[in-house]
VEXDREN-2710 file (C-alpha; in Angstrom, 1 decimal):
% VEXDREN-2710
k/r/px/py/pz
1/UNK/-6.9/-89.8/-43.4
2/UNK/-4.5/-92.8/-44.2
3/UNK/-3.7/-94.3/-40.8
4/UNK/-0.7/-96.2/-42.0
5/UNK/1.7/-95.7/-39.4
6/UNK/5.1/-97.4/-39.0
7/UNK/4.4/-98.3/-43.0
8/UNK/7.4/-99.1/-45.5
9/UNK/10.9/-99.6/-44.6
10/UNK/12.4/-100.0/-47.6
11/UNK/14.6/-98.2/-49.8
12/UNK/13.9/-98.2/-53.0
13/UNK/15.6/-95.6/-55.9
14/UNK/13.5/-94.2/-58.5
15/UNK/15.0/-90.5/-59.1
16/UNK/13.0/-87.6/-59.2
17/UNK/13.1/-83.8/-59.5
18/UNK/11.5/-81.3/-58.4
19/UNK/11.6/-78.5/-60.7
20/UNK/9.4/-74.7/-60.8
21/UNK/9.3/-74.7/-57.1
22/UNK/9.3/-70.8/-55.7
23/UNK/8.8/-68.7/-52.3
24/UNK/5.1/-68.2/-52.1
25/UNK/4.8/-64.5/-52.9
26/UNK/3.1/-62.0/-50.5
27/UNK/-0.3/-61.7/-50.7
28/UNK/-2.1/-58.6/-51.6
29/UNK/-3.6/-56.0/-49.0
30/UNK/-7.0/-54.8/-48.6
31/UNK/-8.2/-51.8/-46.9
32/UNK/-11.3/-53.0/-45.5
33/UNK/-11.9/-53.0/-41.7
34/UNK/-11.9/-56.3/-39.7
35/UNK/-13.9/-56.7/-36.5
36/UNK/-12.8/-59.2/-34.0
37/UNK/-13.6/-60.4/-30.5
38/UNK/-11.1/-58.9/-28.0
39/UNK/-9.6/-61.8/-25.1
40/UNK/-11.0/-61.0/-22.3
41/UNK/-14.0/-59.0/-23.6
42/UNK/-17.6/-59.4/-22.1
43/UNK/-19.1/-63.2/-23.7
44/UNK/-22.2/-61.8/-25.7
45/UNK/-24.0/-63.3/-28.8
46/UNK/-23.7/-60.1/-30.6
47/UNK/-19.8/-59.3/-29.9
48/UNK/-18.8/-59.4/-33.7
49/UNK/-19.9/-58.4/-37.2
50/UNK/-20.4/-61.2/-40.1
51/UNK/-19.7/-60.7/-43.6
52/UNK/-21.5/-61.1/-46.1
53/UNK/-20.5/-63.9/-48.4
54/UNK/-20.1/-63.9/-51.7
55/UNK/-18.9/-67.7/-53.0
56/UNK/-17.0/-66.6/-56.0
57/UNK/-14.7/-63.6/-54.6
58/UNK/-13.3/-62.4/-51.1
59/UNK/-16.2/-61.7/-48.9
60/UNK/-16.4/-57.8/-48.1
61/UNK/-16.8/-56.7/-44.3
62/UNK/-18.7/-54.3/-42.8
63/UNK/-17.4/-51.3/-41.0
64/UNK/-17.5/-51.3/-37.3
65/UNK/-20.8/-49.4/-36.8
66/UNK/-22.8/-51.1/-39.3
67/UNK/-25.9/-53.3/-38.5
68/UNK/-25.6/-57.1/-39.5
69/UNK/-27.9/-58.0/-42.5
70/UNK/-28.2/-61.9/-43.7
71/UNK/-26.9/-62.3/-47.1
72/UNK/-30.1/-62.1/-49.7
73/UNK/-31.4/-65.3/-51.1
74/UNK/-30.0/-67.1/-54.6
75/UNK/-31.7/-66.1/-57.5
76/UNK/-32.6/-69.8/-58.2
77/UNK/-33.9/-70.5/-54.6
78/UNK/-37.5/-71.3/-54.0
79/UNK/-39.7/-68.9/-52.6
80/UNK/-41.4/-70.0/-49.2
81/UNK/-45.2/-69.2/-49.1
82/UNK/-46.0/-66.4/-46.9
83/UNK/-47.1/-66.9/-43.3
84/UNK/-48.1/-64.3/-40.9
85/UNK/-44.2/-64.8/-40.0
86/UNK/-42.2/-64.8/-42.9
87/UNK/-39.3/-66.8/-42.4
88/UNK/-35.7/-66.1/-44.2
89/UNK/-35.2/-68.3/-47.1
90/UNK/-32.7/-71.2/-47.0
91/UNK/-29.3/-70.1/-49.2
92/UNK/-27.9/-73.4/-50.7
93/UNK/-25.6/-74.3/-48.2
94/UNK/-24.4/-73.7/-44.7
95/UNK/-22.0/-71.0/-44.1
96/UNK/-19.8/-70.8/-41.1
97/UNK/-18.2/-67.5/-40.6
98/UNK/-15.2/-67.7/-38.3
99/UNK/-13.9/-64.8/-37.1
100/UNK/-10.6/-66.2/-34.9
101/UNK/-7.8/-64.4/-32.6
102/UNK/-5.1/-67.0/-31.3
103/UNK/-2.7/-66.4/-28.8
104/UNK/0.0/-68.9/-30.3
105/UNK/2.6/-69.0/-27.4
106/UNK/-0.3/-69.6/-24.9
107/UNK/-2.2/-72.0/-27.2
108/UNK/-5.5/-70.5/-26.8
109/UNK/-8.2/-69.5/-29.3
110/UNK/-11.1/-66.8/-29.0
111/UNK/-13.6/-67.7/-32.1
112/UNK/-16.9/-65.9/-32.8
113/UNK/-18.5/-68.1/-35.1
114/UNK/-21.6/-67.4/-37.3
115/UNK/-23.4/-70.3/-39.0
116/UNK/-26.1/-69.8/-41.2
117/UNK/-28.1/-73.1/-41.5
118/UNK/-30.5/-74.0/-44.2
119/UNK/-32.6/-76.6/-43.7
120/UNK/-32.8/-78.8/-46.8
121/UNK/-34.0/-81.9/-45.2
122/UNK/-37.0/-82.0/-46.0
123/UNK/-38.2/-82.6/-42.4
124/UNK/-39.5/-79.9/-40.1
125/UNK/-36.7/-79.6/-37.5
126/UNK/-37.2/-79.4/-33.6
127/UNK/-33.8/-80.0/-32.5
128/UNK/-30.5/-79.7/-34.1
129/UNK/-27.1/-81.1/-33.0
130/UNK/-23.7/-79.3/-33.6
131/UNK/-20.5/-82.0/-33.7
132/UNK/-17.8/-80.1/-31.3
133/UNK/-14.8/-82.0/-32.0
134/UNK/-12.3/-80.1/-29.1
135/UNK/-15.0/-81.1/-26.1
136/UNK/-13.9/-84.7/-26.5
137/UNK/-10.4/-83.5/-24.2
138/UNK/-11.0/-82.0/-20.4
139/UNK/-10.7/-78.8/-20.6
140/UNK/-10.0/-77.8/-23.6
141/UNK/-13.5/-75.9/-25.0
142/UNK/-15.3/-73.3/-23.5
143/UNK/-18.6/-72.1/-24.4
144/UNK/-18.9/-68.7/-23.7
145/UNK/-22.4/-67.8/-25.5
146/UNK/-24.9/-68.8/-27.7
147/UNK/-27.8/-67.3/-29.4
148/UNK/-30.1/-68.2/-32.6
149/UNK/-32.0/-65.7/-34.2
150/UNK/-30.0/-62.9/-32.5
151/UNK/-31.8/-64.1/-29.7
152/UNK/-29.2/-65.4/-26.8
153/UNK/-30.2/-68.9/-25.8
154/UNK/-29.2/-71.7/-22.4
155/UNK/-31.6/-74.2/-23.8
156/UNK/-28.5/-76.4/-25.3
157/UNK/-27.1/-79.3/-24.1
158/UNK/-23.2/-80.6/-24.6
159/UNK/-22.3/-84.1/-24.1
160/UNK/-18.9/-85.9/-25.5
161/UNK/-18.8/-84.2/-29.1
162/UNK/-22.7/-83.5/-29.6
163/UNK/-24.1/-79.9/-28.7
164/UNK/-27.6/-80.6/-28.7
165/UNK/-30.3/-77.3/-29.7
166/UNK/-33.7/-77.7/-28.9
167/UNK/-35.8/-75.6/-31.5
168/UNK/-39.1/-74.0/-29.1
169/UNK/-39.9/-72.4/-32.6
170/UNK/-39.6/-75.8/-35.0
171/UNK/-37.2/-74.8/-38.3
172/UNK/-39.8/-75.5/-41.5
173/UNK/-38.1/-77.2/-44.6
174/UNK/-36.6/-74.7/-46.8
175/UNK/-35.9/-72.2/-44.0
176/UNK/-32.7/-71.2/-42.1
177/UNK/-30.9/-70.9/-38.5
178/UNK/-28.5/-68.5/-37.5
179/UNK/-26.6/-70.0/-34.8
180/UNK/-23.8/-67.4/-32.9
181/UNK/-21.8/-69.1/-30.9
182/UNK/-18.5/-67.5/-28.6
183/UNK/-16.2/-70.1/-27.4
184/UNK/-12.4/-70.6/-26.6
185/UNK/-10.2/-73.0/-27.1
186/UNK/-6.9/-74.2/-24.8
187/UNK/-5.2/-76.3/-27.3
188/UNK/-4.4/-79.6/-25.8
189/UNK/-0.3/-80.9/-26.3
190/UNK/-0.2/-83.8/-28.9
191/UNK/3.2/-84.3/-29.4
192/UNK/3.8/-88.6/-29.9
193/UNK/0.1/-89.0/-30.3
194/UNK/-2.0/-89.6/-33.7
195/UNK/-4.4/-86.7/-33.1
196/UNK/-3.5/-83.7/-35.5
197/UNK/-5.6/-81.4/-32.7
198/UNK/-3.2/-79.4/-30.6
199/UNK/0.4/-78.1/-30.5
200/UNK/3.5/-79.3/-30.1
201/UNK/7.0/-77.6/-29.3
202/UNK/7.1/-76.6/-33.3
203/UNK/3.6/-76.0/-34.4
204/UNK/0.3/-76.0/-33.6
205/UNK/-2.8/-77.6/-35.4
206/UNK/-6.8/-76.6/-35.9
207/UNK/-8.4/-79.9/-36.9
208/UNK/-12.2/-80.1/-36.8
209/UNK/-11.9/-77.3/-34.1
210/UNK/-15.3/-75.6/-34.6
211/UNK/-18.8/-76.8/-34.2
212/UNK/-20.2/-77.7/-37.0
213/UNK/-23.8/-79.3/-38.1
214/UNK/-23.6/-82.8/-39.4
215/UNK/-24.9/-84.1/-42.7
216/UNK/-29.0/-85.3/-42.6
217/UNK/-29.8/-88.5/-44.5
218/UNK/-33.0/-88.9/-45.6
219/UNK/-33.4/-92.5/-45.0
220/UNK/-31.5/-92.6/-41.8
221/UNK/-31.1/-88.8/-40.3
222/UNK/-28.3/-87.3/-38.8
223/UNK/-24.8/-88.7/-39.8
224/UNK/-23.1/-88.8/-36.8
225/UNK/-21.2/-91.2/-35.3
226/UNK/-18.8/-92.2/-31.9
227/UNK/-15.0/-91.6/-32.3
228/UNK/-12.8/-94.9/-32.1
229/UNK/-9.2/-95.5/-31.2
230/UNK/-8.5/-95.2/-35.3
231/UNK/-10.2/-94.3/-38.3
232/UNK/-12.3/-91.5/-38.9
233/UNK/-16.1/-91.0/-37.1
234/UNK/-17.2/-87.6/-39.1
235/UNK/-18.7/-86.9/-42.4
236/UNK/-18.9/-83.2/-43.2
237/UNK/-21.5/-81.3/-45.9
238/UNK/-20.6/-79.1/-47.8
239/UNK/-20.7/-75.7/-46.8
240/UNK/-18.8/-72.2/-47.5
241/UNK/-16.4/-70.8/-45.3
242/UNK/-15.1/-67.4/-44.8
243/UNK/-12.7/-67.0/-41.7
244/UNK/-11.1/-64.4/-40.0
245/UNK/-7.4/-64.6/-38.4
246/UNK/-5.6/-62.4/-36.3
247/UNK/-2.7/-63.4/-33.9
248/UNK/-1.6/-62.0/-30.5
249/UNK/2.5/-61.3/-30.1
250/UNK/3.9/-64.4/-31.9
251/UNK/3.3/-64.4/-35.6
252/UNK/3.6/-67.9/-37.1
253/UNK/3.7/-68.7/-40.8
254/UNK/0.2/-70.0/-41.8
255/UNK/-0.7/-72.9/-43.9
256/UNK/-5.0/-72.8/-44.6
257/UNK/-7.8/-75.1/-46.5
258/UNK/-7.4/-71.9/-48.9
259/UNK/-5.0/-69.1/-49.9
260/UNK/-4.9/-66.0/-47.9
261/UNK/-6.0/-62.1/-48.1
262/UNK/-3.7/-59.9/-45.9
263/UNK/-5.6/-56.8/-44.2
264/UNK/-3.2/-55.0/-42.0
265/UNK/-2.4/-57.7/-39.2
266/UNK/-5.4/-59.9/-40.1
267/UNK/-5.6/-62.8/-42.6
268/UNK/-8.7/-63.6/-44.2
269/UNK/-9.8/-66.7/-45.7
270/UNK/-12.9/-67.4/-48.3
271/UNK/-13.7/-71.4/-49.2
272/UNK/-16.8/-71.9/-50.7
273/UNK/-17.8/-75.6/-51.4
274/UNK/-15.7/-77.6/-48.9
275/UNK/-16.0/-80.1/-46.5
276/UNK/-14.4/-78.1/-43.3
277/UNK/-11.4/-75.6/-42.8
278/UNK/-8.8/-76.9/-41.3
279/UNK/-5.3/-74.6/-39.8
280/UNK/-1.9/-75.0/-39.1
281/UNK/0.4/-72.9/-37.8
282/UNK/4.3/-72.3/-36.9
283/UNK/7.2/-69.7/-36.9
284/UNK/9.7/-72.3/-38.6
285/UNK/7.2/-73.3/-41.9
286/UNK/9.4/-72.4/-45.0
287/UNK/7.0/-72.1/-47.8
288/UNK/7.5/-73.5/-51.2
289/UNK/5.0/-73.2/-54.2
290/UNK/3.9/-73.6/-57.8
291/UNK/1.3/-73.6/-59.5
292/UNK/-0.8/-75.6/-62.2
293/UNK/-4.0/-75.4/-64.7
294/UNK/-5.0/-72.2/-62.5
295/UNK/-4.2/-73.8/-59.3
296/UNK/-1.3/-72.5/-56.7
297/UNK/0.2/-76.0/-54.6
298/UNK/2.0/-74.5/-51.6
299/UNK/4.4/-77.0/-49.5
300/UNK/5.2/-75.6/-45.5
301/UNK/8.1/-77.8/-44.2
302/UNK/10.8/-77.4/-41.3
303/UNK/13.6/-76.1/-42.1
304/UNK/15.5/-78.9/-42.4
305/UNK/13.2/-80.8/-44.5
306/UNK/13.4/-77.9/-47.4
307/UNK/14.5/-80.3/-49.8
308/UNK/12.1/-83.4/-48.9
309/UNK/9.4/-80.2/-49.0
310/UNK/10.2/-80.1/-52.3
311/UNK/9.8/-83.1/-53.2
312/UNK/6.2/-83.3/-51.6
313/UNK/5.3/-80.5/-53.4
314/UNK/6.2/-81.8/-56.7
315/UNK/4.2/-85.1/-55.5
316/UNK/1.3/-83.1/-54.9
317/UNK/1.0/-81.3/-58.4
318/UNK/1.6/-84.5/-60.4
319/UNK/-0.9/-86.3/-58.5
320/UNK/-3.6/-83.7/-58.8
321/UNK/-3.1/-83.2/-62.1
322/UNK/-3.2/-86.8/-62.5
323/UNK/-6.3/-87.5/-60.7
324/UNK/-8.4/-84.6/-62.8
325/UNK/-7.8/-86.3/-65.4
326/UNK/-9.5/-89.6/-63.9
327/UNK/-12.2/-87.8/-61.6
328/UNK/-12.7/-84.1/-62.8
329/UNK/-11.4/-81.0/-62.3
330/UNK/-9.9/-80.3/-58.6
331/UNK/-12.5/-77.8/-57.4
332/UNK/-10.3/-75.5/-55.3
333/UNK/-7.5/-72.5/-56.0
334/UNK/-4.8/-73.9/-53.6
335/UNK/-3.7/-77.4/-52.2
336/UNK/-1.0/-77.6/-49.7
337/UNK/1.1/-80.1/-48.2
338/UNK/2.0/-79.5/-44.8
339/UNK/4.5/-81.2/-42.7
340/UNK/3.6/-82.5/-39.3
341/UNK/5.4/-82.9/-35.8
342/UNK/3.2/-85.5/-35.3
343/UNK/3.0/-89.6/-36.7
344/UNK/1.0/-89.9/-39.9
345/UNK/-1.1/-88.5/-42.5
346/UNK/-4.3/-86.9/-42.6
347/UNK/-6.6/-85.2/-45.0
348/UNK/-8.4/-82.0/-45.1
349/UNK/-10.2/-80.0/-48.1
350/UNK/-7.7/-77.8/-49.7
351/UNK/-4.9/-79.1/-47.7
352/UNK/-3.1/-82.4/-46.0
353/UNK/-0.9/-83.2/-43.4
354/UNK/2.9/-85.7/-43.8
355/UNK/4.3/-86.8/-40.8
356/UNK/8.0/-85.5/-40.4
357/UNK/9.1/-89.0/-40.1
358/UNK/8.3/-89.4/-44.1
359/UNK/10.2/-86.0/-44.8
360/UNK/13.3/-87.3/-42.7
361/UNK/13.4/-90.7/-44.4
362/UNK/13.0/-89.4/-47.9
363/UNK/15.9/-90.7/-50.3
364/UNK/14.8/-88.9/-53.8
365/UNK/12.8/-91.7/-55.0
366/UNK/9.1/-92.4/-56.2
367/UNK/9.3/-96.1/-54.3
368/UNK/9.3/-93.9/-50.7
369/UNK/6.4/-92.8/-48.1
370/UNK/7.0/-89.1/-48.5
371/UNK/5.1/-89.9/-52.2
372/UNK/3.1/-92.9/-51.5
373/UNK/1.2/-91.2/-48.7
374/UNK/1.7/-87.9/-50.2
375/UNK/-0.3/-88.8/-53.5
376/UNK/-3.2/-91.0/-51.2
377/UNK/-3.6/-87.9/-49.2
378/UNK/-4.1/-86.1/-52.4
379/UNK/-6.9/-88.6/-53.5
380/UNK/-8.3/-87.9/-51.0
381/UNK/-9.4/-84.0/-52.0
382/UNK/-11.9/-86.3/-54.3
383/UNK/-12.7/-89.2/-52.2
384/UNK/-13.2/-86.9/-48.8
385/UNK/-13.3/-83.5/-50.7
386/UNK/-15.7/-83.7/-53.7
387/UNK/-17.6/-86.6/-52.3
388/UNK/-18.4/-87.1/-48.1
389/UNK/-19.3/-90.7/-46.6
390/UNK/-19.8/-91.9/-43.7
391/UNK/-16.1/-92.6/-42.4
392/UNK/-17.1/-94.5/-39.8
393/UNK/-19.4/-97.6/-40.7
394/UNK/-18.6/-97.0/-44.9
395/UNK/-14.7/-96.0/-44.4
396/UNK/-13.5/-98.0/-48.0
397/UNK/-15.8/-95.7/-49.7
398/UNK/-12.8/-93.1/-49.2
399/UNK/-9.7/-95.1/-47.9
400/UNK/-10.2/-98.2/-50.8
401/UNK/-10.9/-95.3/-53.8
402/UNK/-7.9/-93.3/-52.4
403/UNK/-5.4/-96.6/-51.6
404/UNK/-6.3/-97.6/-55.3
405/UNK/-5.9/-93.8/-56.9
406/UNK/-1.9/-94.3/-55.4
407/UNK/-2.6/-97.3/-58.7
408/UNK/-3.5/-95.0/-60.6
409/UNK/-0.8/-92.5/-60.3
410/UNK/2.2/-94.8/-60.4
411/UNK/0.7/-97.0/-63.6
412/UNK/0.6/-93.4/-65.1
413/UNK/3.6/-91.7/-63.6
414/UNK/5.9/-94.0/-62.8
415/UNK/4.8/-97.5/-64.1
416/UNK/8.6/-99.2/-63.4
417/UNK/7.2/-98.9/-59.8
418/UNK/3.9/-100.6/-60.1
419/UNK/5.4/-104.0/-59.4
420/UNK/6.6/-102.3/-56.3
421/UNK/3.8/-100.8/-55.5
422/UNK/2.1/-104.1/-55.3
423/UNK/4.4/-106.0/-53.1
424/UNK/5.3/-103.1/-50.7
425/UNK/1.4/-101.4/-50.2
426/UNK/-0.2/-105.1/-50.5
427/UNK/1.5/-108.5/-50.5
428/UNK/3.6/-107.9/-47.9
429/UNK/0.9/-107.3/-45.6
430/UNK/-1.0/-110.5/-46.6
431/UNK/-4.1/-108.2/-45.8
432/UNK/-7.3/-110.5/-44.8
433/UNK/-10.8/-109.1/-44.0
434/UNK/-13.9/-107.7/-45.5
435/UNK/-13.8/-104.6/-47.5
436/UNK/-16.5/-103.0/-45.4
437/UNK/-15.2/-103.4/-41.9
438/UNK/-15.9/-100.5/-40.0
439/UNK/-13.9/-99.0/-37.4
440/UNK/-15.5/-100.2/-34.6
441/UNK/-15.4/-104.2/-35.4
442/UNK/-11.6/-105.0/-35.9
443/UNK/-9.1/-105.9/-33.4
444/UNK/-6.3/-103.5/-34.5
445/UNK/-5.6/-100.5/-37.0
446/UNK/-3.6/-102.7/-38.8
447/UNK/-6.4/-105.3/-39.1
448/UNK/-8.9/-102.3/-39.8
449/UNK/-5.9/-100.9/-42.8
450/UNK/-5.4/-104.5/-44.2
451/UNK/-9.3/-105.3/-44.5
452/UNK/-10.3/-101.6/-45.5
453/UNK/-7.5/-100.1/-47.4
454/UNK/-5.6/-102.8/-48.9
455/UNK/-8.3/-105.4/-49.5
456/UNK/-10.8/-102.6/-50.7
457/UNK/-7.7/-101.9/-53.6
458/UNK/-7.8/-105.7/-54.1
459/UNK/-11.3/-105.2/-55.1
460/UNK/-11.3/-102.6/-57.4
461/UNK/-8.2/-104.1/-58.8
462/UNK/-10.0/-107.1/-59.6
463/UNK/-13.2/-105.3/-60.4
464/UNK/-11.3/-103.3/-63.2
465/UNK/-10.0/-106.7/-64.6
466/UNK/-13.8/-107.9/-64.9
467/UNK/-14.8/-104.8/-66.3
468/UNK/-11.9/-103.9/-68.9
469/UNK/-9.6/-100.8/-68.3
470/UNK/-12.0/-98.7/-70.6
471/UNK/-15.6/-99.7/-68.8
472/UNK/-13.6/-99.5/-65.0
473/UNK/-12.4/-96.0/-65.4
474/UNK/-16.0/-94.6/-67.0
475/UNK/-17.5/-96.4/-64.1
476/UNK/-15.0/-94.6/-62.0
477/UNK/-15.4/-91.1/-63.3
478/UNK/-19.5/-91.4/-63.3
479/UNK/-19.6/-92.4/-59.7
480/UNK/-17.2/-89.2/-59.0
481/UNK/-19.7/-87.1/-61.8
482/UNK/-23.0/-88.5/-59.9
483/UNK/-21.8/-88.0/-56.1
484/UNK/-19.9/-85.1/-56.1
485/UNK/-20.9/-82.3/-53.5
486/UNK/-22.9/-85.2/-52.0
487/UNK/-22.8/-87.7/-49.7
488/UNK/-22.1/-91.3/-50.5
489/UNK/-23.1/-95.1/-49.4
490/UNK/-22.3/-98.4/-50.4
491/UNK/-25.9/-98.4/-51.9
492/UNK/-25.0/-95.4/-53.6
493/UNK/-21.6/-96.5/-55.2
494/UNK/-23.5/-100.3/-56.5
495/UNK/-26.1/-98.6/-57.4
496/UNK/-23.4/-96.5/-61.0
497/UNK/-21.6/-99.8/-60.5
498/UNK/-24.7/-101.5/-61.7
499/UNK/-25.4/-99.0/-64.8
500/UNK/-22.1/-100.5/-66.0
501/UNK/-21.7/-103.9/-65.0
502/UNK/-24.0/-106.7/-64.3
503/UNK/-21.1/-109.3/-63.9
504/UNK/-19.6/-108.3/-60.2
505/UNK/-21.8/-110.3/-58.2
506/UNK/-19.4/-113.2/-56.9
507/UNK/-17.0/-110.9/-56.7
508/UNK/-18.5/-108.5/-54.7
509/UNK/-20.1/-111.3/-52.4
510/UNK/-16.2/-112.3/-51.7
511/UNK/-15.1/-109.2/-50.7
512/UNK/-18.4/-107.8/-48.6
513/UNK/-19.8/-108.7/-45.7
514/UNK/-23.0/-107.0/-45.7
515/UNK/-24.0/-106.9/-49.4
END
């Protein structure tokens, strides 16, 4: 997420077109059956049917009447010894299965979720905590049942964001969990507030909106951390997703973390590798798109923002394609940009969110926040996407590698602008503070975005002139190479920095507090 709000307000012209932009075409139907949880219906751990997942295609569903069966084991996995009971191996990943009907106009949502839980700590587990973003507002989630095992369970515990599962039967390394859980959600209003969560009179937004188990650390546990005022508090594992959408009487345009399969009145969704699935929802989008080296950008915007929408969309391919070239190859089929009601930016996996205000202030140039935030939030599908951190105590890890990739794109896109891009991202903020402040030990966001984001730019700037252009962007590319479907630290990231440099000490001592 990029909290840069009020940021930029200059007017500066550097002319740009936006050119092989399209309506997105209708998706394809399939014939198979969906099975959903009815509003209203009897709360019971065994009120829907999960799929089975395959990563690579559309998962297939079963029809009504069919008995649930986990999905079999890789062929690589590791076989567990026998016991005299066997447990079900661990697949190589969660999976949540998210089978979703939303009432738009009364801004409620019925979810049946299925996750399937490996443990690949290496610990035997007796308890295991679910993050549940929504239960930080009154009222707004509802938990209507829970079982694991098919077996319904009241042994849980909810408190602020952590659902809490002690295990009576502990979970061995290498096995898995299936946790069922039926809750609702009344969407809270956000309208003139920085949370993305909730609807407003022209759309309505699923951020981290369904329980989810955090990452394990080896050396320190559980990743999870308190939310603050600004900046980020969750880090995410990766996992595969399949999801399930069907609507009451209002049918809004949909933008998703991935493109959609149409099946009568039901959209269904298949993400494997990702960090979380995020939503968003209204009857005004207008949808643009294009498509690049195999991948399909999509761009929802109001309607009178078609032309900024554009623009973003344009911003988007360019800066993907510019950032494979630096980090790898993007690892989804679909990005989308996606205009908010609300005040800023914020990153998902497979999609990202510009505040209206940067649409409605665009002027057709490159030196404008429409494509300075749009091509940050677009780093960040590598530095949030293909490699997790800890956002709250380690936030430059992402914010600092996705403030400098806006570098990167200019000096290759548009390098008349890089001067600019200096004095209007950096100087004129006279940023002070240590690269690894964390959210919870600076006085202001914009003391947290000048120490973080800007200074953490400053660094890598000034590590890359240390290091040479050549030795910088190898250095850049292995840590990407080394962490990616992982999660990073600081340790982590000086520990490649290290295999390619042994001349950054003073200048890492100037910048760091803790190192």
């Amino acid at each position: 997420m990029v909290k840069l709000r009020r940021f930029l307000g200059l007017a500066l012209v550097f002319l740009t077109a936006c050119q092989g932009v399209t309506e997105a075409p209708a998706a394809p139907n399939l014939s198979q059956p969906y099975i959903f949880v009815t509003p209203g219906a009897q709360a019971s751990p065994t009120a829907f049917q999960a799929p089975l997942f395959t990563p690579t295609l559309i998962p297939t569903f079963p029809p009504p009447t069919a008995t649930f069966s986990p999905p079999p084991p890789p062929a690589s996995a590791t076989p567990i010894a026998p016991s005299a009971t066997p447990a079900p191996v661990a697949p190589p990943r969660p999976f949540y299965n998210l089978n979703v009907f939303w009432d738009y106009a009364a801004h409620s949502v019925r979810v049946a979720e299925e996750i399937t839980y490996p443990n690949h700590t290496g610990q035997t587990l007796t308890e295991l905590p679910l993050l549940v973003n929504p239960n930080l507002w009154n009222g707004v989630f509802r938990l209507n049942a829970l079982s694991l095992n098919n077996a319904a369970f009241d042994g849980h515990s909810l408190s602020g964001q952590t659902l809490r599962l002690p295990l009576a039967i502990p979970l061995e390394a290498g096995q898995r969990l299936t946790i069922r859980l039926d809750f609702e959600l009344s969407l809270p209003y956000s309208a003139g507030k920085f949370e993305n969560f909730g609807w407003t009179g022209r759309q309505s937004n699923l951020v981290d909106w369904f329980p989810f188990v955090p990452p394990y650390l080896p050396e320190t546990g559980w990743l999870m951390r308190e939310p603050w005022v600004y900046g980020e508090n969750l880090a995410y594992p990766l996992a595969d997703f399949a999801v399930q959408l069907t609507f009451a009487d209002v049918i809004p345009i949909v933008a998703a973390s991935a493109l959609p399969v149409e099946s009568g009145s039901t959209l269904r969704y298949s993400l494997p590798e990702a960090r979380t699935f995020t939503l968003s929802a209204s009857p005004e989008f207008q949808v643009a798109t294009s498509s690049a080296d195999g991948i399909t950008f999509l761009s929802y915007t109001f309607p009178e923002d078609t032309s900024a929408g554009q623009a973003a969309l344009l911003y988007t391919q360019s800066a993907a394609q510019t950032y494979a070239q630096f980090y790898g190859a993007y690892p989804h089929a679909s990005l989308s940009v996606v205009e908010t009601d609300l005040n800023d930016g914020l990153e998902s996996d497979g999609l990202y969110f510009l505040a209206k205000n940067f649409y409605a202030a665009y002027d057709g140039s490159a030196a404008n926040n429409l494509a300075l935030i749009g091509v940050h939030e677009t780093a960040h599908q590598w530095f949030f996407g293909v490699i997790s951190n800890d956002q709250a105590l380690e936030p430059w890890l992402d914010e600092a590698l996705a403030t400098y990739s806006e570098h990167l794109y200019y000096e290759t896109n548009a390098p008349g602008l890089l001067r600019w891009w200096y004095n209007a991202r950096i100087y004129a903020y006279a940023p002070s503070g240590f690269v690894d402040t964390r959210v919870y030990n600076t006085a202001s966001s914009r003391a947290y975005v000048d120490a973080v984001y800007l200074r953490g730019a400053l660094f890598l700037d000034a590590l890359r002139e240390r290091m040479g252009d050549a030795a910088f962007l190898a250095f850049l590319r292995d840590y990407v190479d080394r962490h990616r479907g992982h999660i990073a630290t600081a340790d982590t990231f000086f520990s490649v920095l290290a295999d390619h440099t042994s001349q950054a000490d003073d200048l890492i001592q100037a910048f760091f507090r803790y190192r």
